[in-house]
C-alpha positions in Angstrom: -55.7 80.6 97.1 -55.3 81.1 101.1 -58.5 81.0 103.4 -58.0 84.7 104.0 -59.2 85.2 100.7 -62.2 83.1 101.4 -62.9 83.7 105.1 -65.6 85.9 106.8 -64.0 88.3 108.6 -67.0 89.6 111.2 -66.4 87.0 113.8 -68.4 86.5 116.9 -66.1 85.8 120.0 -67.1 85.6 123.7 -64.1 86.3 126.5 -63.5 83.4 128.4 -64.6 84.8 131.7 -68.4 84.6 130.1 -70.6 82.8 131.6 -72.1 79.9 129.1 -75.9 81.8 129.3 -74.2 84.4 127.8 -72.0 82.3 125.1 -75.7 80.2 124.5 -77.5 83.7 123.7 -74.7 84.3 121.0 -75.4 81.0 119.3 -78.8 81.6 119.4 -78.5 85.3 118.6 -76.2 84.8 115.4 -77.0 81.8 114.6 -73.6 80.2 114.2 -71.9 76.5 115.0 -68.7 77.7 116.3 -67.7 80.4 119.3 -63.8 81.4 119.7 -62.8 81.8 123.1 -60.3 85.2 123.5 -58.8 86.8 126.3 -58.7 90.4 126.7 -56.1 91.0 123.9 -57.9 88.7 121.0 -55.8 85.7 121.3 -58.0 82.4 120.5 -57.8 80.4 123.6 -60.3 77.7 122.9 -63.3 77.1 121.0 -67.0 76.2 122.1 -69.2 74.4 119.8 -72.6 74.0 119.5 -73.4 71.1 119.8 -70.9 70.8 123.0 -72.8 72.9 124.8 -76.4 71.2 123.5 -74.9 67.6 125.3 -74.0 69.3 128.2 -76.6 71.2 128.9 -79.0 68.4 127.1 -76.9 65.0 127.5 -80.1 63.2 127.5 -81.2 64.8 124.0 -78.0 63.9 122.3 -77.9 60.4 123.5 -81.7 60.1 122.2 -80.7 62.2 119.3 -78.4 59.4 117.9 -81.6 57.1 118.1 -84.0 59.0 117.2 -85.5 56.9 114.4 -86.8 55.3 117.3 -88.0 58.0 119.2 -91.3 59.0 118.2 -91.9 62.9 120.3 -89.1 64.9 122.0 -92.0 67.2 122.4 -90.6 67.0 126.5 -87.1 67.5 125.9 -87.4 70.1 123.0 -88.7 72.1 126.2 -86.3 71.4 128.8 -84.0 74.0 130.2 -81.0 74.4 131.9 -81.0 75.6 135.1 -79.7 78.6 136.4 -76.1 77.6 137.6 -75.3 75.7 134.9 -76.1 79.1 132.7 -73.8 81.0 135.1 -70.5 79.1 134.9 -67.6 80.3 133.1 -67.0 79.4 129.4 -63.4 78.9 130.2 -65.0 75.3 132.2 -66.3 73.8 128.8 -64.4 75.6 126.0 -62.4 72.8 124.1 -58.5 73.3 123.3 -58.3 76.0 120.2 -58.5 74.8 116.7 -57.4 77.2 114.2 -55.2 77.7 111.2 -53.2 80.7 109.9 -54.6 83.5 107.2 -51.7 82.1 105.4 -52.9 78.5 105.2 -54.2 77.0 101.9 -57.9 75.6 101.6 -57.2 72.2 101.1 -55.3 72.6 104.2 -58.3 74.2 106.1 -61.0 71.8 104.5 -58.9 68.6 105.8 -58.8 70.7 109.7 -62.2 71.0 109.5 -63.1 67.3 108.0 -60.6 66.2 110.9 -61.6 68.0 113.7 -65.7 67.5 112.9 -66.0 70.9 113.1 -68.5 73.8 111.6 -66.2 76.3 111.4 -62.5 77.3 111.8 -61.2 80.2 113.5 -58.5 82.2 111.7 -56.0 83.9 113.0 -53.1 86.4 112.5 -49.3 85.9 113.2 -50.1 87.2 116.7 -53.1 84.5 117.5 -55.7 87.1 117.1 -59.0 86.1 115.6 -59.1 87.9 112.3 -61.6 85.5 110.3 -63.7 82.2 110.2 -64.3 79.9 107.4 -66.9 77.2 106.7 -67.2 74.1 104.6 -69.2 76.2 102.4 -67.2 79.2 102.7 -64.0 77.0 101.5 -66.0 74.8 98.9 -67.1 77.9 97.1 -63.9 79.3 96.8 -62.5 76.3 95.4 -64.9 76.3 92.8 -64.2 80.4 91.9 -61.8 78.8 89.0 -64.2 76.5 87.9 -65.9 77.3 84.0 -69.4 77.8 85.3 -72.2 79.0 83.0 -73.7 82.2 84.2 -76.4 81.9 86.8 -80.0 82.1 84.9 -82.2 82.3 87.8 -84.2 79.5 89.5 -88.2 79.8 89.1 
């Protein structure tokens, strides 16, 4: 099986001349781990993560956040915002070198990338580098098990 067969194919991109306000309203928008960077044609260019842009927006919440069986409210910096010209730099200053593999690559392949790598999510991409698809842990674990002799789903009360 290949990860195109597994992959989701609506991606969510952001251009690399967005500003990080605008590549922040997409995470929070969709919902999702994992941002390709393109230029105009599609190309993947970098990647942006999630929790990237948390510890650099949020440095202080990350470092807490790897203690925070000791922190007892982070009622303040649950609050905090960035300010305004860190919102309006370019993407292109904090995307991170692009991660991707092939529609052609196999799971175990793409499972190992994304074990490696610590990521949420790989980009996919085409012969040309275009973004054509993005796969998950789960997307990938699911197909693995599509062979598997599963008895049929009963329901869940």
């Amino acid at each position: 099986m290949k990860i195109r067969d597994c992959m989701k194919q609506r991606v969510i991109t952001v251009r690399d001349d967005a500003t990080i306000g605008a590549a922040a309203a997409l995470f929070r928008k969709y919902r999702i781990g994992t941002l390709p960077v393109v230029d105009p044609a599609g190309h993947l260019i970098g990647i942006v993560r999630l929790t990237g842009l948390i510890s650099i927006i949020m440095p202080d919440f990350i470092r807490l956040a790897h203690h925070f069986e000791f922190v007892h409210d982070f009622g303040a910096l649950e609050a905090q915002s960035p300010d305004s010209q860190m919102l309006s730099q370019k993407v292109q200053e904090i995307m991170d070198d692009p991660i991707s593999v092939h529609t052609d690559s196999g799971l175990i392949m793409a499972a190992s990338l994304l074990h490696e790598r610590d990521l949420q999510d790989l980009p996919v991409v085409d012969q040309d580098s275009k973004v054509v698809g993005i796969a998950s842990h789960v997307d990938i674990g699911v197909a693995l098990m599509s062979n598997w002799d599963l008895p049929e789903h009963q329901g869940h009360n």
